[in-house]
C-alpha positions as CSV (number, residue, x, y, z in Angstrom):
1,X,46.0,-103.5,37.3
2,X,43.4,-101.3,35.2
3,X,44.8,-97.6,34.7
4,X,41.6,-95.5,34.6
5,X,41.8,-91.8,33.3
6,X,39.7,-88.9,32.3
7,X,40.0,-88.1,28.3
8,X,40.8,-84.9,29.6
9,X,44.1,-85.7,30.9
10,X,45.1,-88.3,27.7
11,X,47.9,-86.6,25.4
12,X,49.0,-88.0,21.7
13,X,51.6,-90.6,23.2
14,X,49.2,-91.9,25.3
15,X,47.0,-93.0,22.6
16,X,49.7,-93.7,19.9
17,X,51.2,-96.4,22.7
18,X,48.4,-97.7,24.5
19,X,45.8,-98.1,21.4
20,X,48.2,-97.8,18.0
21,X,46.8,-94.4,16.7
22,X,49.1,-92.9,14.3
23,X,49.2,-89.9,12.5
24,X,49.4,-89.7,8.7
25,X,49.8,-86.4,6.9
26,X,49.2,-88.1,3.5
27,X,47.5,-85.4,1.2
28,X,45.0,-87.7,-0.1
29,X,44.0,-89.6,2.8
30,X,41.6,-86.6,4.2
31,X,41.0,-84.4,1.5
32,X,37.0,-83.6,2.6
33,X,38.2,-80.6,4.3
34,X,39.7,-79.6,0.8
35,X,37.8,-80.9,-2.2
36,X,34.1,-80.7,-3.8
37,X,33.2,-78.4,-1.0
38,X,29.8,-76.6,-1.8
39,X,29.6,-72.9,-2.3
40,X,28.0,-70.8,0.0
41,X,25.0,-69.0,-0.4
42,X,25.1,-64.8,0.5
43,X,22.9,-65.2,3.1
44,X,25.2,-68.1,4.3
45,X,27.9,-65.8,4.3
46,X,26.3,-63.1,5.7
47,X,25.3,-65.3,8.8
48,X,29.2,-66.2,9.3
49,X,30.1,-62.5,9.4
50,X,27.5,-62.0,12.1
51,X,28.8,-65.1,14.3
52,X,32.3,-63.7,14.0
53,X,31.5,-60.4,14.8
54,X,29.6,-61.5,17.9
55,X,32.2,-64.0,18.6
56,X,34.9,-60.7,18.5
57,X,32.7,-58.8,20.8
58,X,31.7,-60.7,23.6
59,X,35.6,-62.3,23.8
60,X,36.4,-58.9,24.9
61,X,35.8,-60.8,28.0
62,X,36.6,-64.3,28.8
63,X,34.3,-67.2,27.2
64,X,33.4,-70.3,28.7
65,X,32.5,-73.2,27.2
66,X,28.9,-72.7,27.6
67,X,29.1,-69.4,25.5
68,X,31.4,-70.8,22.9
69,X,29.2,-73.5,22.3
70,X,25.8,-70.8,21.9
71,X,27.6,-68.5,20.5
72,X,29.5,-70.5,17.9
73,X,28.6,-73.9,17.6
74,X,25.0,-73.7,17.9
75,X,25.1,-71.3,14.4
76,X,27.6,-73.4,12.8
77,X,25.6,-76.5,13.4
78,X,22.2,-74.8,12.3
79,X,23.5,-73.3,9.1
80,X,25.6,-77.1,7.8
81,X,22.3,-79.2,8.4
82,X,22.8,-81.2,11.4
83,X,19.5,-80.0,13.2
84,X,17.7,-81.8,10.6
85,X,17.3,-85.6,9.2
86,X,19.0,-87.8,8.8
87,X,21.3,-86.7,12.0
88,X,20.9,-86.1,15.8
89,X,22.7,-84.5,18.4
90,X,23.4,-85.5,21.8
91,X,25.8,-83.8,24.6
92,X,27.4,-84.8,28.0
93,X,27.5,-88.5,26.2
94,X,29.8,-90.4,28.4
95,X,32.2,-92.8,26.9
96,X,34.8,-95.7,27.9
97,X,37.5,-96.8,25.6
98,X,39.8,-99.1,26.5
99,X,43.1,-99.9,25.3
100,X,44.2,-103.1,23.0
101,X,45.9,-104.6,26.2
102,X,43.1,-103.8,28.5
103,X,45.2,-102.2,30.7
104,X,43.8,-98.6,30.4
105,X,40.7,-97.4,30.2
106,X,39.3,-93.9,29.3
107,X,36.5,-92.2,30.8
108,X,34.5,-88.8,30.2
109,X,31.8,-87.4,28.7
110,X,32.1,-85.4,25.2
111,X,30.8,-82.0,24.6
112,X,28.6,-82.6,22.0
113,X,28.3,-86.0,19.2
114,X,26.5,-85.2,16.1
115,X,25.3,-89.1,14.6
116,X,23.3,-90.9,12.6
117,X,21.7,-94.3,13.7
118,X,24.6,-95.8,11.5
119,X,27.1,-94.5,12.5
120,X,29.2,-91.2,14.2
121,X,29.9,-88.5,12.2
122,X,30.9,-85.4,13.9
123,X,32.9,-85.4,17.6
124,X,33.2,-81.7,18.8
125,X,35.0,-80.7,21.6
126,X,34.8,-77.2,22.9
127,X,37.6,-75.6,25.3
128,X,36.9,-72.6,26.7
129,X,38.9,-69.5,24.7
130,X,42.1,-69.8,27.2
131,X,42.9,-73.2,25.8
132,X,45.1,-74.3,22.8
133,X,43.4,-76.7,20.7
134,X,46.2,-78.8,21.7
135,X,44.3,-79.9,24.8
136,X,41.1,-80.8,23.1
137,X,42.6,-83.2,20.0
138,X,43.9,-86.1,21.8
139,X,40.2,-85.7,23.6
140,X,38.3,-85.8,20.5
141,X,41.0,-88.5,18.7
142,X,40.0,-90.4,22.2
143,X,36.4,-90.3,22.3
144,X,36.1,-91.2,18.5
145,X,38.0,-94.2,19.5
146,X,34.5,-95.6,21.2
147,X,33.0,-95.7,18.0
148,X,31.8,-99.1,17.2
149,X,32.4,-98.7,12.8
150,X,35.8,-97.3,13.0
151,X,36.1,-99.3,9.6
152,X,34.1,-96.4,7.9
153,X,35.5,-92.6,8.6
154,X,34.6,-90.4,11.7
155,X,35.2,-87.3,11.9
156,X,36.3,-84.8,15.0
157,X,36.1,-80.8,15.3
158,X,38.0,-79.1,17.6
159,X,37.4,-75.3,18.9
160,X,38.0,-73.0,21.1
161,X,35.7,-70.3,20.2
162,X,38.8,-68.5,18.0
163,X,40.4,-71.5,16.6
164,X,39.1,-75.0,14.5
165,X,41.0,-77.9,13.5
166,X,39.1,-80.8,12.0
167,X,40.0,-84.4,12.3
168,X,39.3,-87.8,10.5
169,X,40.0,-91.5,12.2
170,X,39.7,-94.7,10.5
171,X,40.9,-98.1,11.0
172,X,42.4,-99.9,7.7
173,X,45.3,-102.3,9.0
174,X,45.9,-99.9,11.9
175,X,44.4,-96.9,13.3
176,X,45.1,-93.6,11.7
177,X,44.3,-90.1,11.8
178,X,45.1,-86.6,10.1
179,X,44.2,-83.0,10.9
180,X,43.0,-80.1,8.7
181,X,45.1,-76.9,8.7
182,X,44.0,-74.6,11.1
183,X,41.3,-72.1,11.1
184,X,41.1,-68.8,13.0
185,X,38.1,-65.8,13.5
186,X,41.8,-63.5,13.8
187,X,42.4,-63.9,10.5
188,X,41.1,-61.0,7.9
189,X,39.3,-63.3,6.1
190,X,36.2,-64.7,7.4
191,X,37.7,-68.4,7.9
192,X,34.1,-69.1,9.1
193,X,33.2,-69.6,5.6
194,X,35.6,-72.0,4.9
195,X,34.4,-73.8,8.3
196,X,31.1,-74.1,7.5
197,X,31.6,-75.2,4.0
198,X,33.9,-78.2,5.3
199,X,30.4,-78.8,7.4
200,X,28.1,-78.6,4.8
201,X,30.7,-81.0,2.8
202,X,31.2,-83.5,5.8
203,X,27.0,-83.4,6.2
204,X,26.6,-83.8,2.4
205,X,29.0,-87.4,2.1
206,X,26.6,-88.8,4.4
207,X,23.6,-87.9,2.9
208,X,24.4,-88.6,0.1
């Protein structure tokens, strides 16, 4: 018998024993959120510090994943380059993975899957601000799972409006993955910068 369930209700172990996903916190296996990231411009900068000050005025009261997408995403998207060639954007894509034994299958549509026609690039999933990003990285780890080049890196970011965790997937003899640390607007330092540099680095590699 077929176990069907929503990406939404899939946790770590679930995908660790039904499709072999581990975790590896090897320094060098995803060092693009760390190294040769490029510098941001003032105006850059300047255009971070407005997001975060808009973000920190209008959670006040509570976001939902419509505003955290507008009010975040949609800036942080503009400002690393995705809007424009060679990468598109598409949201409510539905997926279906299923497991290496069949037995499970996956279903549910991603918030929003920035691509090239090669391959995906960026998964996001945004949670409303009430939720732990927890919740939303065995989602993304699941719906990068559907991509048909696992053999080449794809890359996950996870937010809830306040925090951001990036991912990275890639098959060599068995699935992996690894996280970034973890970003937050409540810090004193505009960690905004530091998210859209990774952004800008993440678009650059492909470009290039």
């Amino acid at each position: 018998m077929v176990d069907t369930v929503q990406a939404q209700k899939i946790n770590l172990l679930d995908l660790k024993l039904k499709f072999g996903l581990e975790r590896t916190d090897d320094g060098e296996f995803f060092q693009e959120w760390q190294e040769n990231l490029p510098e941001l411009t003032d105006l850059e900068m300047a255009a971070m510090d407005e997001v975060k000050e808009e973000y920190l005025h209008l959670s006040q009261y509570p976001l939902l994943e419509p505003v955290v997408k507008l009010v975040v995403l949609s800036p942080l998207l503009k400002w690393a380059g995705f809007y424009r060639y060679p990468f598109f954007i598409t949201g409510e894509k539905e997926v279906k993975i299923t497991s290496e034994d069949e037995a499970t299958i996956i279903t549910d549509r991603l918030d929003i899957l920035v691509f090239t026609p090669e391959f995906w690039v960026l998964v996001i999933e945004a949670k409303k601000t009430a939720y732990y990003l927890e919740v939303g990285i065995p989602q993304a780890l699941a719906y990068m799972l559907e991509s048909s080049n696992l053999e080449k890196p794809n890359y996950g970011f996870v937010t809830n409006g306040t925090d951001f965790i990036f991912l990275k997937l890639i098959k060599q003899e068995k699935l992996i993955y690894s996280e970034s640390d973890l970003f937050s607007m409540r810090r004193r330092h505009n960690d905004l910068w530091n998210v859209l540099q990774i952004l800008k680095g993440l678009s650059r590699l492909v470009v290039q």
